[in-house]
N, C-alpha and C positions, 0 to 999 in steps of 0.2 A: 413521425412525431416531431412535433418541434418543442425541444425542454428549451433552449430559450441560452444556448450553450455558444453558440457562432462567436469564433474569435479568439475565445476561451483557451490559454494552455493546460494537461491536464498532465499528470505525473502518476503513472499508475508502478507500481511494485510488483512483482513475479507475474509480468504479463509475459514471458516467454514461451511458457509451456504452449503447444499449440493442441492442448483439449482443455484448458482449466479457465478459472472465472477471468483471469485477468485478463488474459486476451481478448475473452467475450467483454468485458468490462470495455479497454481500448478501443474497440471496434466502435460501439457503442457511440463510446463519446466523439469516436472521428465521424462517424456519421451524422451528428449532431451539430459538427462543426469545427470542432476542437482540434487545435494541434495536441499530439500527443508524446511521450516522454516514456521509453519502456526502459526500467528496470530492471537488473533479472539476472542470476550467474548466470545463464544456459544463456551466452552472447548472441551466438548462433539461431536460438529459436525467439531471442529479442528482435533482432535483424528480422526475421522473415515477418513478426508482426509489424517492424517499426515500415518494410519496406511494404507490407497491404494496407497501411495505415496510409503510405504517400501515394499509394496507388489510385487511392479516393482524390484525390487532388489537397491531402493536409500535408502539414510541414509534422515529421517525425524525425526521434534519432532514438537510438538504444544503446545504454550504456551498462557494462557489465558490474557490476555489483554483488558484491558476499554481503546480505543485508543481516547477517551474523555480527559483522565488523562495525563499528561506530564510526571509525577514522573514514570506510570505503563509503559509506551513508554520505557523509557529509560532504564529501569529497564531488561523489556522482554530481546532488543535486545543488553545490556551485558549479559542479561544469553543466549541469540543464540551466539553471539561471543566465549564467554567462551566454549559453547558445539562443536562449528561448526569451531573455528581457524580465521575465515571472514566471509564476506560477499560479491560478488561478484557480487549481483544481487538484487536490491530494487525496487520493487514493491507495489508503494503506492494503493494498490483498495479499501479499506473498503471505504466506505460514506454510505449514505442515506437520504431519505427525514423521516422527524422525526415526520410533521403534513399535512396532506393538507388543511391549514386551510385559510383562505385571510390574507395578511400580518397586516395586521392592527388590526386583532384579535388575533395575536401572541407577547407572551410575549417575553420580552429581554432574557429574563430566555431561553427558546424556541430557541432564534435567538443565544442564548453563546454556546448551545448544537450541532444544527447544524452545527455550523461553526470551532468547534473544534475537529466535526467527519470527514467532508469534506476538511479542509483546515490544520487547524492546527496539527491535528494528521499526514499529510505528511510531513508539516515542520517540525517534531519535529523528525520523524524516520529519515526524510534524513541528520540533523543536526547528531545524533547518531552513523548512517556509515560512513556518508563521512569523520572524520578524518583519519580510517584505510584507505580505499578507497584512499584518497588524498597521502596516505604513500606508498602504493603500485604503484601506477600510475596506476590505473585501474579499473574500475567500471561502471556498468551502474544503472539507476536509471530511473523508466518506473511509470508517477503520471496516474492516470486515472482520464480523467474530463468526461463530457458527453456535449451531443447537445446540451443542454438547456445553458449550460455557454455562448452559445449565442442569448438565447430567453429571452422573457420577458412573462411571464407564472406566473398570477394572484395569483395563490393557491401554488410556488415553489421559490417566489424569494429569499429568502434566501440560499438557494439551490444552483438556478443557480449561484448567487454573489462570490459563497465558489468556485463552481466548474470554473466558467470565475476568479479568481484570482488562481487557480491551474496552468491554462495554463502560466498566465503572471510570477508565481513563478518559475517555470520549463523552460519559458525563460530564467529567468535572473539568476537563478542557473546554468543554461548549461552553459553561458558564463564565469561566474563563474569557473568553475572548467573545463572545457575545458584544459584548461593547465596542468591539472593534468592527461587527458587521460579518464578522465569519460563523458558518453556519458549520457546527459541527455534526456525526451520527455514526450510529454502526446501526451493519446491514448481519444479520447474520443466516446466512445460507447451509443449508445442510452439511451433513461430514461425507 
């Protein structure tokens, strides 16, 4: 298929894992044309996507990242800018459920963690790009939520809470920057 991507750098978040979306996600866009950008603490399972990603003939690197931390966020994607010139392509995926435990047996502690893997680590990368982004006129920026941001599911609601305010962030982001030519959306894929 040709999305129309050649050239394109893309920056995808917890594309480490080698069974989960983001890796699939990566691949994807290197196929497409795209150099790509792995995020991801698990350095180790970053590397081995960022090295089948150059194996295609694209320019990758993988930079380790606690997408928990704001300072490491920001941090990473000045060194992907610095390495890669832009960024043309944000791809918020990392999340996770971090217990399945009843909410009411879950500390704050617990509920600062999840919501800062799921929610605010997209905020904080798409604050990062979009000023180059908004300079250029052009950018797209793809948050991943899932089903459950619209269920009420006893052992994940913190979870879902993060993932149902992804969708409403990446509304009001799109409109947002609309004017700048950046195409915002969430995708959301099962749990």
């Amino acid at each position: 298929m040709d999305l129309g991507l050649k050239g394109k750098v893309a920056l995808v978040t917890g594309a480490g894992s080698q069974k989960g979306f983001g890796k699939g996600i990566a691949m994807v866009l290197a196929r497409e044309g795209c150099d790509v950008i792995v995020l991801d603490l698990d350095l180790e399972g970053a590397q081995k996507t960022a090295n089948e990603i150059a194996a295609l003939g694209r320019k990758s690197a993988a930079i380790k990242v606690d997408l928990t931390k704001s300072a490491e966020i920001n941090q990473a994607i000045k060194s992907a800018l610095e390495q890669f010139g832009r960024i043309d392509i944000l791809v918020n995926n990392a999340g996770g459920i971090t217990s399945l435990k009843l909410f009411t047996e879950r500390t704050e502690e617990e509920w600062d963690k999840e919501i800062a893997l799921n929610l605010k680590a997209a905020m904080v990368a798409t604050n990062a790009v979009l000023p180059q982004m908004m300079e250029r006129k052009s950018g797209k920026i793809v948050n991943i939520s899932s089903i459950g941001a619209g269920k009420g599911m006893s052992h994940t609601v913190v979870y879902n809470a993060a993932k149902a305010a992804i969708v409403n962030f990446t509304k009001g982001i799109g409109v947002a920057v609309a004017p700048y030519n950046i195409n915002v959306n969430s995708v959301a894929p099962g749990l």
